[in-house]
N, C-alpha and C positions, 0 to 999 in steps of 0.2 A: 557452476554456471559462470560461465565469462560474458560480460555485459561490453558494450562497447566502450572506448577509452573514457568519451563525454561521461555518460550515465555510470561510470566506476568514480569518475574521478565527483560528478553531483551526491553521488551519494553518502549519507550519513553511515558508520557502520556501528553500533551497539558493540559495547567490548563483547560480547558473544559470538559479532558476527552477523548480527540479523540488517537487512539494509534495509534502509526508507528513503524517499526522495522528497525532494518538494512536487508537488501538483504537475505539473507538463511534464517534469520527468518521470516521474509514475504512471502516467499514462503511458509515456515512452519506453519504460523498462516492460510494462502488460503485456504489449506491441512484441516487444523482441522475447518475451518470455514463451509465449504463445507462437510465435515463427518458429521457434529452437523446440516445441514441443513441448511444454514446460505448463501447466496447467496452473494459475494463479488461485491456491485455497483458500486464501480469504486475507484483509488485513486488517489497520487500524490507523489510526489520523495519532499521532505521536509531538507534543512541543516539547522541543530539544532545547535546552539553554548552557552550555558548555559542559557538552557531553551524559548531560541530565535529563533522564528521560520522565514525561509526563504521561500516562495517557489519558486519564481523565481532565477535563477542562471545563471551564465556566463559558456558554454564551454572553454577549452583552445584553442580551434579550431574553434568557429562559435558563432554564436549570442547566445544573452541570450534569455532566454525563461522559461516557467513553463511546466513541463513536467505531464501530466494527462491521466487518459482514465475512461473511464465511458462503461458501457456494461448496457444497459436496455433488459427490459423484454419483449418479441414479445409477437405480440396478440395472445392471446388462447394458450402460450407457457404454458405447465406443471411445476408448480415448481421445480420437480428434475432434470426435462431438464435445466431448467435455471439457476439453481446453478451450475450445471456440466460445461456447457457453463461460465456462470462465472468464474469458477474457472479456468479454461482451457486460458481464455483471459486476467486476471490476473498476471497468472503464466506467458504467454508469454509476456505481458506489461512490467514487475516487470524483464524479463529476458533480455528486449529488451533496458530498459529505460539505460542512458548513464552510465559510471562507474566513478567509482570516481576518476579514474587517468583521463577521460575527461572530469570533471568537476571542477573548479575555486573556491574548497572550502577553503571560510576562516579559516586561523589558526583556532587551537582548534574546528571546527567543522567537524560535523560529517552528513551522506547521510542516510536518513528516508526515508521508505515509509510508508505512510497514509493510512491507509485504510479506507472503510466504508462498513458496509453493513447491513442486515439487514433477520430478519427469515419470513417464512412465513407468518407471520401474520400482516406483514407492506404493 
């Protein structure tokens, strides 16, 4: 997937490979993953602190926990259905998932989200 220069160059990359962004750009990579065809499977809220990845995390106000969602493919759903759906579940995860003023993040780190996803042909 080629992302536009902006959202390549926001993005965090996992020595793996896998990308995450901060908050507006993850809605913005959803956007162009979903235009390119590209169905967003699900992801996870990531705090990164020089190159160290977290997923689980403490609220200021309630338990710790790993924040994720996953959206699968119904039977005999049409691909453009499902991306559309995707993206739409995505978008409100990514809107929904806590903020960084209610999250316990370590000095010097910073609030990712992860994506995954995948084109038609997976």
């Amino acid at each position: 997937m080629n992302f536009p220069r902006e959202l390549e160059n926001a993005a965090f990359r996992s020595e793996n490979g896998e990308y995450a962004w901060q908050r507006q750009e993850a809605l913005a990579a959803v956007c162009v993953l979903a235009a390119s065809g590209h169905a967003v499977l699900g992801g996870e809220v990531w705090l990164v602190r020089d190159g160290e990845i977290w997923a689980g995390f403490s609220l200021t106000s309630g338990p710790s926990g790993v924040y994720a969602w996953a959206t699968d493919r119904l039977s005999k759903e049409p691909w453009p259905t499902y991306v559309s759906r995707a993206c739409a579940e995505a978008q409100a995860a990514i809107r929904a998932a806590p903020h960084e003023a209610e999250v316990a993040v370590p000095p010097n780190a910073n609030m990712y989200f992860n994506l995954t996803w995948a084109g038609a042909h997976k």
